[in-house]
N, C-alpha and C positions, 0 to 999 in steps of 0.2 A: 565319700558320698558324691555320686556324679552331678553336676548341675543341673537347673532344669532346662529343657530348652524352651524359648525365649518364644520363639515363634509358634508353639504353642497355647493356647488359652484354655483356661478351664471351661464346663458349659455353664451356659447362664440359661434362663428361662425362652428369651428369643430362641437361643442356638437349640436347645430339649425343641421346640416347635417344630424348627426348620427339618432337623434331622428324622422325628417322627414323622413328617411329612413326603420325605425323602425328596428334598429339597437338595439339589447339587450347591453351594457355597465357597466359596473363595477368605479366608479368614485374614484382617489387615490389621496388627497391634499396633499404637503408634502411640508416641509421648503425648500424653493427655494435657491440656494445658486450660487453665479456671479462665471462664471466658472468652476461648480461642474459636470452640462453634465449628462450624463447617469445612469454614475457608480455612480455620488452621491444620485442621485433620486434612484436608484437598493438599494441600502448600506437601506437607511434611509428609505423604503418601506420593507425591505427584502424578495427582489427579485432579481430574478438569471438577472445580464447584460446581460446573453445573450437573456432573453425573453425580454428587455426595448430595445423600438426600438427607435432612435435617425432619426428626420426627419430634411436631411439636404439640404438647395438649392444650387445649384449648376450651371454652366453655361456653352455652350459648346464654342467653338473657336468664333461663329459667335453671341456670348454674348446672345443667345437665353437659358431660363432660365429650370429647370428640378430639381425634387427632386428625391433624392434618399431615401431609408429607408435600413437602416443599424442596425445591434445587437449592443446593448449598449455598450459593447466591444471591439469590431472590428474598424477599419478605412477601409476607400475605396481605393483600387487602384485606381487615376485615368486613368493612363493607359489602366486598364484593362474595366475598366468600357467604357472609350470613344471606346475602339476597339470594342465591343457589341453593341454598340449603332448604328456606323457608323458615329461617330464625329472623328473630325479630335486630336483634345484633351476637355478634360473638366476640371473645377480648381471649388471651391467652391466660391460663391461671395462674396462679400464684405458683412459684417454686415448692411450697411443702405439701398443696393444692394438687397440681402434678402428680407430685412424687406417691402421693397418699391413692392416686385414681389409678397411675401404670405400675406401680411396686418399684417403680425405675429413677436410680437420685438421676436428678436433672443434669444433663450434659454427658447421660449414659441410656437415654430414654430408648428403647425400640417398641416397634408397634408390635413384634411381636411376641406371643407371653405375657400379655401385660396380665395384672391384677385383677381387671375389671373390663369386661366387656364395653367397648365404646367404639363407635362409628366412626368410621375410617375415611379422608376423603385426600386425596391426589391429585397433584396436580396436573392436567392429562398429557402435558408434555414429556413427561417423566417416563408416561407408559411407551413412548416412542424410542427412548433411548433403548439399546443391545443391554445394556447391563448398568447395573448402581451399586451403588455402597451405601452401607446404610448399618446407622447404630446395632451393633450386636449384642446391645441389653448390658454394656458395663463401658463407663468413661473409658477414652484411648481403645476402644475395641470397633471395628466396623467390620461390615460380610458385605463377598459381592453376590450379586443377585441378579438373576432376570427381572426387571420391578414386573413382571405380570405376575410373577408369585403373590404382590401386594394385592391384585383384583382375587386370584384364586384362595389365599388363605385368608387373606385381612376379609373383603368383598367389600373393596377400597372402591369410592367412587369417585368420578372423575369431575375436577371443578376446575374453574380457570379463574386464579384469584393473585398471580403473581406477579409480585412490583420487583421493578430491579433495584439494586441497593446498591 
């Protein structure tokens, strides 16, 4: 029996989106690692954190759910994020909280295919980069992308909420 190759992934719910979209993609498998986040996936692909976009879900006061997309790099104000939006505050959810709103285990999250229709917001520097990586709907898997895809599929809006870490 031949092996499989490696550099292949199966489709996950993001990747069925992109593809029906006819979204062009660049596909990046990498050693997934529990808590490694952005900068480990950037590090062990050798790419710059700040083109690896970290999609995270988040919740405003009235527990109504919203993903943000963030530079691998960066943390979110949420201060500054909820003042843009028109929420009163916003906090990130809980891991099973997440997981239950995108169908996505955490640290495999993509914004695209999630579970549950939820408002998308980016961070507007992101939309100036040529190209990003970003979660492909399964830990250790990221796709490169033009991030305008994120305004054209997600109808991702554009906030300026990020701190450097």
């Amino acid at each position: 029996m031949a092996k499989k190759d490696k550099a292949h992934v199966s489709e996950t719910p993001a990747t069925a989106v992109l593809r029906a979209a006819k979204v062009a993609f660049t596909e990046h498998p990498y050693e997934y690692l529990e808590h490694g986040g952005a900068q480990h996936s950037a590090a062990v692909l050798g790419f710059d954190p700040f083109t690896v976009v970290k999609t995270l879900v988040m919740q405003d006061q009235d527990a109504k759910p919203l993903i943000v997309l963030m530079h691998g790099n960066r943390t979110v104000s949420t201060k500054n994020l909820a003042r843009q939006i028109g929420a009163k505050s916003v906090e990130p959810c809980k891991p099973e909280v997440a997981q239950r709103h995108s169908g996505y285990q955490v640290g495999g999250t993509s914004p695209f295919g999630t579970r549950r229709a939820m408002p998308v917001y980016v961070e507007s520097s992101i939309l100036d980069l040529p190209r990003i990586c970003i979660n492909g709907g399964r830990r250790g898997y990221l796709v490169g992308i033009d991030p305008q895809v994120c305004v054209q599929l997600l109808g991702a809006k554009p906030v300026q909420c990020a701190l450097a870490e």
